[in-house]
Backbone bond lengths (Angstrom), bond angles and torsions (degrees), N, CA, C in turn:
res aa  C-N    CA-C-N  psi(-1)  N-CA   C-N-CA  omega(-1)  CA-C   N-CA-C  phi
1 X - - - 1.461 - - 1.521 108.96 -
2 X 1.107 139.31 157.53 1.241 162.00 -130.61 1.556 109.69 -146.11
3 X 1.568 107.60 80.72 1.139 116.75 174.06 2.262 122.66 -99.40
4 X 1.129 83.58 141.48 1.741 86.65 177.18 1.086 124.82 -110.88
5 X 1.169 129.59 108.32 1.464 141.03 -172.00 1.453 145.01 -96.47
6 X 1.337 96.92 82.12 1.527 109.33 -151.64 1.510 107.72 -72.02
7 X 1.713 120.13 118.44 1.453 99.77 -152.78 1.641 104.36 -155.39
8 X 1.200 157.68 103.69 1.317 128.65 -157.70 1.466 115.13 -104.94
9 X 1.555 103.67 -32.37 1.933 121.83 141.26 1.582 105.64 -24.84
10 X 1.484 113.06 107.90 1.383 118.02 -177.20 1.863 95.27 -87.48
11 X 1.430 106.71 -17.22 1.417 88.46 -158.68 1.896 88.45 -108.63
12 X 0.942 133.11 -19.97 1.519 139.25 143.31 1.547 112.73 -34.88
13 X 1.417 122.36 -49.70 1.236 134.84 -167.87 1.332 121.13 -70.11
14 X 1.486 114.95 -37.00 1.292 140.17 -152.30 2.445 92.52 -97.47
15 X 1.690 91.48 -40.81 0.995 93.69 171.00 1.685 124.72 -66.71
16 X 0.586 109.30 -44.07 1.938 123.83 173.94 1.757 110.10 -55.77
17 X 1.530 91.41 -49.53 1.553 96.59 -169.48 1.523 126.69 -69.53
18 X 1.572 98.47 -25.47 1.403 113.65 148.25 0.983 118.25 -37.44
19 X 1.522 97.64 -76.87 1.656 117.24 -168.03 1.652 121.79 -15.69
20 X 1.707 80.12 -69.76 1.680 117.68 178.85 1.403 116.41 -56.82
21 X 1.612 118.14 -36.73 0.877 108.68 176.46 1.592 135.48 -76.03
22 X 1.682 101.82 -22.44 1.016 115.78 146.58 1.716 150.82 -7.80
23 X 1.322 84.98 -55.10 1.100 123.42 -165.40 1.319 112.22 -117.97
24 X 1.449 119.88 29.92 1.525 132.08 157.84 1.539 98.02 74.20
25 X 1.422 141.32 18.75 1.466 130.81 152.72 1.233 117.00 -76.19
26 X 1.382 115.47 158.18 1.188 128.37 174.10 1.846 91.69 -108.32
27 X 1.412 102.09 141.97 1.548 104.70 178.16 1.609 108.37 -138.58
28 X 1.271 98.61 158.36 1.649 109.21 -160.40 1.497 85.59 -140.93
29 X 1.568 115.25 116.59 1.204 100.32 179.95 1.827 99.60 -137.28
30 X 1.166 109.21 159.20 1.831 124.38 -151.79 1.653 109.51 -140.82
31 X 0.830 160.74 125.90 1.433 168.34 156.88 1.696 107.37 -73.39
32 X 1.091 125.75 21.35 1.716 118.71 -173.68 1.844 77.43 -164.11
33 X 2.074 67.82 152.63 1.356 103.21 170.95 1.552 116.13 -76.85
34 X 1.331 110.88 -38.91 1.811 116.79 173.09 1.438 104.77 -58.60
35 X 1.238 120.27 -26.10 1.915 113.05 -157.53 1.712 73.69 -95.36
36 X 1.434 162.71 -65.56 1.168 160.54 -173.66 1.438 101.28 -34.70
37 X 1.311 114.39 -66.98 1.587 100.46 -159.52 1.796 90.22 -59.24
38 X 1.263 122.29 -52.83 1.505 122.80 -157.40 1.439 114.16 -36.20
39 X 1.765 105.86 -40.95 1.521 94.68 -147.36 2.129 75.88 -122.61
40 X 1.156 125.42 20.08 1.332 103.51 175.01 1.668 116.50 -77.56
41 X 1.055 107.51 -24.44 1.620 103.70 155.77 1.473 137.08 -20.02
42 X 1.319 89.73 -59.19 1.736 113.59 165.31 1.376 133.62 -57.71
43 X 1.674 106.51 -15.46 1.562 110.17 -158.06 1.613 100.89 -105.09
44 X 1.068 122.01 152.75 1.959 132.19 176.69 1.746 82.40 -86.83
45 X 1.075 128.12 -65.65 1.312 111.79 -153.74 2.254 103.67 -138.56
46 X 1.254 114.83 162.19 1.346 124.42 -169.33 1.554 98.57 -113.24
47 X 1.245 112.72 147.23 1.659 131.01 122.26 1.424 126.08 -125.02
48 X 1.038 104.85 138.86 1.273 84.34 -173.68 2.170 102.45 -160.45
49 X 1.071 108.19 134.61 1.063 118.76 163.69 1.552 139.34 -87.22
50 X 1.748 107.30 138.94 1.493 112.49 -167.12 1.253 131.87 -74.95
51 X 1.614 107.13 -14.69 1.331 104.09 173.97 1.620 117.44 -101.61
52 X 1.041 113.84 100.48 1.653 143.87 -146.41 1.656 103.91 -128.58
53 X 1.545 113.51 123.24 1.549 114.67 -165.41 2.068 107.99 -64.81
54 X 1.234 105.11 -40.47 1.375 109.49 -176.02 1.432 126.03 -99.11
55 X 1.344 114.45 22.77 1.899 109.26 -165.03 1.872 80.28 170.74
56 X 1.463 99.84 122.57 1.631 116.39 145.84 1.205 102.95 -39.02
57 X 1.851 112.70 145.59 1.290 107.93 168.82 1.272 120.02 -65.67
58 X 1.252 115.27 -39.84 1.678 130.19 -166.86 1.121 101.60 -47.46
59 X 1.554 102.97 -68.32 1.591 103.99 -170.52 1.604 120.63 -54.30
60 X 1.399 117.06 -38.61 1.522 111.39 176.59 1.839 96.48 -68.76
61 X 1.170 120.57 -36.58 1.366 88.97 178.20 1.989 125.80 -64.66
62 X 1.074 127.79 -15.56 1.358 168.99 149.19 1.418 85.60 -35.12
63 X 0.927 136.49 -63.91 1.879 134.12 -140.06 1.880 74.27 -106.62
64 X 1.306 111.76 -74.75 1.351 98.06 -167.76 1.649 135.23 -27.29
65 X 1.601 95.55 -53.83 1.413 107.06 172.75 1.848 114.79 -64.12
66 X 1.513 100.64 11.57 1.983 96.48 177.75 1.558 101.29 -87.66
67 X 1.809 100.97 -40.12 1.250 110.92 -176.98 1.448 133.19 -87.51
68 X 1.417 116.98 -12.39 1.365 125.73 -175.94 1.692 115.96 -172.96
69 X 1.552 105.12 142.40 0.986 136.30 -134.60 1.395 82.28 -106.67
70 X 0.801 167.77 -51.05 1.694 168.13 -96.01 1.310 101.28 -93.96
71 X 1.659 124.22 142.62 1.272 102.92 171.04 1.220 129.36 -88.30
72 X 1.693 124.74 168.28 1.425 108.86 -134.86 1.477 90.56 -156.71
73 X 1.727 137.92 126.18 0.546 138.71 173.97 1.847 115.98 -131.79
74 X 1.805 94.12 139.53 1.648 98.03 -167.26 1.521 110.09 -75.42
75 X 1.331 138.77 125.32 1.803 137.71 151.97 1.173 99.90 -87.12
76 X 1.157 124.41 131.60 1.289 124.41 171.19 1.787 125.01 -178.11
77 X 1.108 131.29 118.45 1.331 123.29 -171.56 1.757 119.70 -60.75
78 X 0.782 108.80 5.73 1.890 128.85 178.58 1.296 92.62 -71.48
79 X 1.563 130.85 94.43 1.078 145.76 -170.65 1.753 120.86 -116.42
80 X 0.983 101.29 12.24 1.557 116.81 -177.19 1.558 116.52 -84.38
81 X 1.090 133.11 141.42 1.654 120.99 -179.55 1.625 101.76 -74.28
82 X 0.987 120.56 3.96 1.805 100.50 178.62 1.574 97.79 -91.19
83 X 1.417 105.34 -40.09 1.524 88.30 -177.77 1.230 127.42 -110.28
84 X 1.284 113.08 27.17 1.692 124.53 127.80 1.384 127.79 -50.68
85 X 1.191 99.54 -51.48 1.356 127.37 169.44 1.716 125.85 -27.64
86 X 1.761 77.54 -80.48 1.546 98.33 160.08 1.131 136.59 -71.50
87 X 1.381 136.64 -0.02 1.498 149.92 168.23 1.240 83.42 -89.96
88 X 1.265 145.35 -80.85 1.252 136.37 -142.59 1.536 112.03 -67.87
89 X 1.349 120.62 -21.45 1.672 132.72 149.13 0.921 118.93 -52.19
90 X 1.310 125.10 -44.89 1.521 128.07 -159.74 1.529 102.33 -89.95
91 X 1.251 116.21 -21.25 1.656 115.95 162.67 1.713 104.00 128.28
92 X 1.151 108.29 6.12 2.152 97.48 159.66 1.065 93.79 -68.04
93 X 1.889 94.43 141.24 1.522 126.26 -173.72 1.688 81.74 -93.76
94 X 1.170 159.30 7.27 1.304 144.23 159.86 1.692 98.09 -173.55
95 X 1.632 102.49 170.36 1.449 98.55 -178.97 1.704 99.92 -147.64
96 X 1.449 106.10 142.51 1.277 96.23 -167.90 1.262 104.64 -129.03
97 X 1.545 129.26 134.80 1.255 121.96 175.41 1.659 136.88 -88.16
98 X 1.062 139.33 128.87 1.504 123.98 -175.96 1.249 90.52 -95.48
99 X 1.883 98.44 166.79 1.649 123.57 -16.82 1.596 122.28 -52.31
100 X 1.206 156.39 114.24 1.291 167.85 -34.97 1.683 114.51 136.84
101 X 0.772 123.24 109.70 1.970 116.57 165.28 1.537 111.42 -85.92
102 X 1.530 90.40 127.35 1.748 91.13 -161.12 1.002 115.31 -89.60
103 X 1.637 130.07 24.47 1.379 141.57 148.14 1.421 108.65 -83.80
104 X 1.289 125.54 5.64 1.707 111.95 -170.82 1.946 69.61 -114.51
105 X 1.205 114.54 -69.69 1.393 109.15 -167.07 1.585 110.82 -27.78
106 X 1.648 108.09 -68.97 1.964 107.79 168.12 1.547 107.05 -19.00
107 X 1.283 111.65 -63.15 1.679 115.04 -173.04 1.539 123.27 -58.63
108 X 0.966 95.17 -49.99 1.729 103.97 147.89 1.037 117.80 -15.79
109 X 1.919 119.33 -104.02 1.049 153.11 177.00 1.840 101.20 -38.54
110 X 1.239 120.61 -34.05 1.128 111.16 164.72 1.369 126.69 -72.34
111 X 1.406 117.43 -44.17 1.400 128.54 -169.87 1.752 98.99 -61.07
112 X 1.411 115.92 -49.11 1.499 110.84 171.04 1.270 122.01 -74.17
113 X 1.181 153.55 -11.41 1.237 138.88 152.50 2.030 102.11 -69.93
114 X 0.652 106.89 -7.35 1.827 83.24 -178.35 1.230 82.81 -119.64
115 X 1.722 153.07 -24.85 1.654 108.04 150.59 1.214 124.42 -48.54
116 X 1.161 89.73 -66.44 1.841 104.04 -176.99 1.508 123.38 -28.62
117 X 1.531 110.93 -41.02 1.584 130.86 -173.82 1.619 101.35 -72.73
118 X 1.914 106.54 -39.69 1.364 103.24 -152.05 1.706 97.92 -84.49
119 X 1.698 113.00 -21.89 1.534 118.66 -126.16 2.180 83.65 -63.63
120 X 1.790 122.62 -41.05 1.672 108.35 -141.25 2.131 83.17 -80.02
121 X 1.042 111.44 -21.46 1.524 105.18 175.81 1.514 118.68 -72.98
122 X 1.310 123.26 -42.97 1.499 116.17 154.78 1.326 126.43 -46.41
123 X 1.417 122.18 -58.19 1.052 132.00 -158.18 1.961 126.51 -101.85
124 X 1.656 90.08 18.90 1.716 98.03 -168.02 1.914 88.21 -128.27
125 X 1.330 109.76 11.29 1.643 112.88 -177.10 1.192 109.63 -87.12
126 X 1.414 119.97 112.59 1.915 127.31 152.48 1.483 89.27 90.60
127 X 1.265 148.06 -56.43 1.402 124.22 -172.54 1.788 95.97 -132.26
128 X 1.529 93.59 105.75 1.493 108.96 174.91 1.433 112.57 -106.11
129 X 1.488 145.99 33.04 1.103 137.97 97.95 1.484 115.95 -118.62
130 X 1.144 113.61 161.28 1.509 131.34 157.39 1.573 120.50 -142.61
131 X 1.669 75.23 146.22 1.867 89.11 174.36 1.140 136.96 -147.08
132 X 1.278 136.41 137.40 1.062 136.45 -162.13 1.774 105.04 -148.38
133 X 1.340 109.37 135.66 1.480 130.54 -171.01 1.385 79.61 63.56
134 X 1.785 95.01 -129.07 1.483 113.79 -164.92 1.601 105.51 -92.66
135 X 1.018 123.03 -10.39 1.982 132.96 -176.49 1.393 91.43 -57.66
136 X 1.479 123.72 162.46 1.302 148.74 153.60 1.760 98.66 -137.42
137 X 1.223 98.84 113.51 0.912 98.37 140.76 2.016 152.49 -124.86
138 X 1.411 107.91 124.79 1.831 106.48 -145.83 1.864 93.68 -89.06
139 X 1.316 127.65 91.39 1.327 130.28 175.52 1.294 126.22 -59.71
140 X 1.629 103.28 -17.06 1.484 111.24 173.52 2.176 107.72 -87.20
141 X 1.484 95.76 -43.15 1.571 101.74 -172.56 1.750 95.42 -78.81
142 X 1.223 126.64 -11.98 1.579 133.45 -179.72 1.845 91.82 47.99
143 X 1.216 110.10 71.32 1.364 121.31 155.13 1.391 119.87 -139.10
144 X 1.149 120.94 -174.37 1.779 123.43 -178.01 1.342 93.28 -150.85
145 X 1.391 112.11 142.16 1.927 128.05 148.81 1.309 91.45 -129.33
146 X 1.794 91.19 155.49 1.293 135.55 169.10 0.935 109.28 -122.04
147 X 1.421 122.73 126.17 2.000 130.04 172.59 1.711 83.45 28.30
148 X 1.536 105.65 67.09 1.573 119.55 160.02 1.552 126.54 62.69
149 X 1.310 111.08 -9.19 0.994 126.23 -162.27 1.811 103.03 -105.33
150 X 1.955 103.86 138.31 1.409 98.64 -176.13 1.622 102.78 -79.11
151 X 1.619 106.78 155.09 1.502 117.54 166.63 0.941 90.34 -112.75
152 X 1.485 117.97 143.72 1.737 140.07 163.43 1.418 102.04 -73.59
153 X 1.574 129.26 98.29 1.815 119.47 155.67 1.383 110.22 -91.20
154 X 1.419 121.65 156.66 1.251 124.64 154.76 1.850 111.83 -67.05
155 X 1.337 100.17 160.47 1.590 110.95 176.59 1.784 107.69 -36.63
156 X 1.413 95.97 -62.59 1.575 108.84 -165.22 1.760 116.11 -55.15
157 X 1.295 104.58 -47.77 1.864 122.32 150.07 1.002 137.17 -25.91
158 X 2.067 105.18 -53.95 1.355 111.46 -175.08 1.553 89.85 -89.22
159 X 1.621 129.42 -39.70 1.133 101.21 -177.27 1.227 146.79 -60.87
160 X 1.350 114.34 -23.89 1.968 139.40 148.42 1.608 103.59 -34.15
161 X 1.273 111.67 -60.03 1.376 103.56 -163.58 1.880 104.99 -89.36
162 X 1.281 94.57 20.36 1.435 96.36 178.17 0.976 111.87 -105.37
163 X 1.449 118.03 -18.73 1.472 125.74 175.60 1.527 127.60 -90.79
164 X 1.468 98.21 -13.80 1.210 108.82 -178.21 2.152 101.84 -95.30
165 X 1.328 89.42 -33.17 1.932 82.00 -174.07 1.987 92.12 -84.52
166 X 1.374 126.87 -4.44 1.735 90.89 168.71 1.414 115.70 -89.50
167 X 1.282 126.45 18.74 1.026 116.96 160.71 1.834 101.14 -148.63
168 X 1.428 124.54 76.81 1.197 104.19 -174.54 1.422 144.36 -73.60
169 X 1.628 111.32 -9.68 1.265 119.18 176.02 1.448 115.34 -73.91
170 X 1.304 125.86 -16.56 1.340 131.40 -172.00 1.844 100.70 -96.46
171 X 1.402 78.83 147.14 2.153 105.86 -169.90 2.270 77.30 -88.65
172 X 1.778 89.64 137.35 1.635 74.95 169.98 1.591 95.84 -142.60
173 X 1.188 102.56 134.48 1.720 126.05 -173.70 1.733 102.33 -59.84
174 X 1.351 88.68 144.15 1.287 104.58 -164.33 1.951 108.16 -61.65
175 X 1.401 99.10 -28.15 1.860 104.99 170.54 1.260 80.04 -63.06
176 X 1.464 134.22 -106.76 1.482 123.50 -139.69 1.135 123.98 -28.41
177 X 1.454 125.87 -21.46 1.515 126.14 -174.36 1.362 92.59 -92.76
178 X 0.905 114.19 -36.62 1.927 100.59 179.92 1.323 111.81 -57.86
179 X 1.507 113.34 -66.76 1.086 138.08 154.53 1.660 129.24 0.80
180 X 1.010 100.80 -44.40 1.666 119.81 -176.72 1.676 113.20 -126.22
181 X 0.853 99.22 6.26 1.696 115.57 -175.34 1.053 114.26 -119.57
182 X 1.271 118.01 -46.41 1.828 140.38 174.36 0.907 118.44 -105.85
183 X 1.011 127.93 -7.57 1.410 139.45 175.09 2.110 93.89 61.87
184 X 1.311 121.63 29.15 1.489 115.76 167.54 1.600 96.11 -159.94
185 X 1.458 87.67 139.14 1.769 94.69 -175.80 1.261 91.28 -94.79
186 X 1.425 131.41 -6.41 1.906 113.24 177.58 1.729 103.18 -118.69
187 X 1.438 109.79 55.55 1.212 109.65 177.61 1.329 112.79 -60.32
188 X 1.662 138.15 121.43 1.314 148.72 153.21 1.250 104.36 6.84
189 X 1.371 103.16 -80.37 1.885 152.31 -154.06 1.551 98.01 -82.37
190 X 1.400 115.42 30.34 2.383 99.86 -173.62 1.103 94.76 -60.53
191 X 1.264 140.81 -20.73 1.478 140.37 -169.48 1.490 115.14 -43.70
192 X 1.637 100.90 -31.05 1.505 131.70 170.30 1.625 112.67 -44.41
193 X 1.227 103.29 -59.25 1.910 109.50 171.38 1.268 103.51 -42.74
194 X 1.413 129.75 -72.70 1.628 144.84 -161.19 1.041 110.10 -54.13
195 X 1.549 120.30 -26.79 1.285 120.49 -179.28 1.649 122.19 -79.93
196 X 1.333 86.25 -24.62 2.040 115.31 171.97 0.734 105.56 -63.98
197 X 1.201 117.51 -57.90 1.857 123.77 -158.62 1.555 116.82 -60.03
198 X 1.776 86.38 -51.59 1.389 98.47 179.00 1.822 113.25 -53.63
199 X 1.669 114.64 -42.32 0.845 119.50 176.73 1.528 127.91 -33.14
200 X 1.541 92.07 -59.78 1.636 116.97 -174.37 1.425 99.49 -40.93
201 X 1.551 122.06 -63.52 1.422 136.96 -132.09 1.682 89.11 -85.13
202 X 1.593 114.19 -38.80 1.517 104.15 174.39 1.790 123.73 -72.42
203 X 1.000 110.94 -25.90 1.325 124.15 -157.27 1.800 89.31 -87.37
204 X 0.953 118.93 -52.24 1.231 139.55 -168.31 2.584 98.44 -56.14
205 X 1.495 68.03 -63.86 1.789 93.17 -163.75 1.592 105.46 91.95
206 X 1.024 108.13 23.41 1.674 103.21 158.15 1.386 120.98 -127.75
207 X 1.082 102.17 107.71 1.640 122.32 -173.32 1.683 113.97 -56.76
208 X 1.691 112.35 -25.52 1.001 121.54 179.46 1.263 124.15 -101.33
209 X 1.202 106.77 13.53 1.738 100.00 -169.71 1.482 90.34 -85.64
210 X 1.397 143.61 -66.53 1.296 123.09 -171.25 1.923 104.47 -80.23
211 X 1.398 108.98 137.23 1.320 128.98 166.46 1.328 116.94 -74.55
212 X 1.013 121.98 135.02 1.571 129.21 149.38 1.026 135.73 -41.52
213 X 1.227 161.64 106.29 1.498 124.82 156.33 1.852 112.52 -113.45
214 X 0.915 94.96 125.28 1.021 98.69 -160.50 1.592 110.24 -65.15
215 X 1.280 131.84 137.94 1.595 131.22 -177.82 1.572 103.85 76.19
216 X 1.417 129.21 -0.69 1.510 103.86 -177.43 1.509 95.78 -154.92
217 X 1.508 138.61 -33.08 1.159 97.06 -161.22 1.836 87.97 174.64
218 X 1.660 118.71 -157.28 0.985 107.06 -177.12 1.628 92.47 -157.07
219 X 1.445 113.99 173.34 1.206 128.65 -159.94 1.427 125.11 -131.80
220 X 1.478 139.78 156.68 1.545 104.64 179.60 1.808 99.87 -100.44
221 X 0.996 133.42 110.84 1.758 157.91 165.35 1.617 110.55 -33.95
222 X 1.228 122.62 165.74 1.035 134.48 -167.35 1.774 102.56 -133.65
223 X 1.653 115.04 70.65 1.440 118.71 -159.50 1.887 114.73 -68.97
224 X 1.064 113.39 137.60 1.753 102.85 172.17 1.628 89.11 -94.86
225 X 1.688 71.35 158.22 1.886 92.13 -178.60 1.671 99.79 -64.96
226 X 1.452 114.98 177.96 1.380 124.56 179.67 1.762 104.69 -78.90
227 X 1.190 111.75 137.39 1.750 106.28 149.76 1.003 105.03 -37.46
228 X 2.017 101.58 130.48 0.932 106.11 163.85 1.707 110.85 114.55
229 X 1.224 109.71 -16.71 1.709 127.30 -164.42 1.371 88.04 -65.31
230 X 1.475 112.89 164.52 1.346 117.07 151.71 1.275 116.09 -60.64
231 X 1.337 136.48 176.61 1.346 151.93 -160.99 1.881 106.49 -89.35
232 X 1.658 99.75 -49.83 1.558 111.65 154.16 1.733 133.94 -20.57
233 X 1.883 92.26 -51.26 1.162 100.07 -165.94 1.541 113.13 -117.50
234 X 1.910 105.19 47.63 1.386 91.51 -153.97 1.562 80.04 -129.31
């Protein structure tokens, strides 16, 4: 597989590429944000780090995720919860902090390619749209409208709410969403879900489409439009 390694640490770089190579990747690795967007086309999957001489990481991850879908995971010593936060908004399928053991990272990078690979075949089976209020959601086309209109989710986003609309009458525990999302129901990091959720409900503007439940888990909701909707969409 064909990994790209966004990295400006020559001696960080050299370490990974081993790693990877190890392990039957082919790696393409770049020190700039311009040489990333250029050649990310090319890559099955990303790592890539934020502290980058010409472009915030965030933001090149931001531009990246306009152009490619691949899954993509952050290395990076940016150890603060905001910008966990915000990587995991901006669309890293995981985020990893250094210093790091690069047998948990391997596991990583594994655990997201076989969601990622498995997530449009799980989640496009026996009911390939659903809807509720004004949302559509198409599990096979892995898109969403609102009062018709597309919302942009990241992978990790749509896949949350993918798990919750193939079966929507059922309340589903917060392990199962890890579980099938993360491929670990005792993820370190669950903080990761909350950050989704929240996502969904902003990105969306429906506060109600994912449910609460309080002590166990969450549900897919039945959202009203905002005050103020047209009459159409109410």
């Amino acid at each position: 597989m064909h990994a790209l390694l966004v990295e400006d640490d020559d001696r960080m770089a050299r370490a990974l590429g081993t790693a990877l190579a190890l392990r039957g990747h082919t790696v393409r690795r770049v020190g700039r944000a311009l040489e990333a967007l250029r050649l990310v086309h090319e890559a099955e999957f990303v790592l890539l780090d934020l502290g980058l001489p010409d472009l915030d990481g965030l933001e090149l991850l931001r531009r990246l995720r306009t152009v490619c879908d691949a899954p993509l995971i952050v290395v990076t010593a940016r150890c603060e919860e905001r910008d966990i936060v915000q990587g995991l908004r901006a669309g890293a399928d995981d985020y990893v902090v250094k210093p790091f053991r690069m047998a948990e990272l391997m596991a990583r990078i594994d655990s997201v390619r076989r969601r990622t690979a498995a997530a449009p075949a799980e989640h496009g089976g026996g009911r390939p749209v659903v809807r509720t209020g004004d949302v559509e959601v198409d599990l096979a086309g892995r898109t969403v409208r609102v009062a018709g209109a597309e919302v942009r989710l990241t992978r990790r986003e749509f896949d949350v709410l993918a798990v919750l609309a193939a079966r929507p009458d059922e309340v589903h525990s917060r392990e199962e969403i890890l579980d099938r999302v993360w491929g670990d129901a005792f993820l370190a990091a669950s903080r990761s879900l909350d950050v989704h959720v929240a996502g969904l409900r902003a990105k969306t503007g429906r506060a109600g489409l994912v449910r609460t439940v309080r002590g166990f888990g969450y549900q897919l909701g039945r959202p009203a439009p905002p005050p103020g909707a047209p009459d159409g969409l109410r």
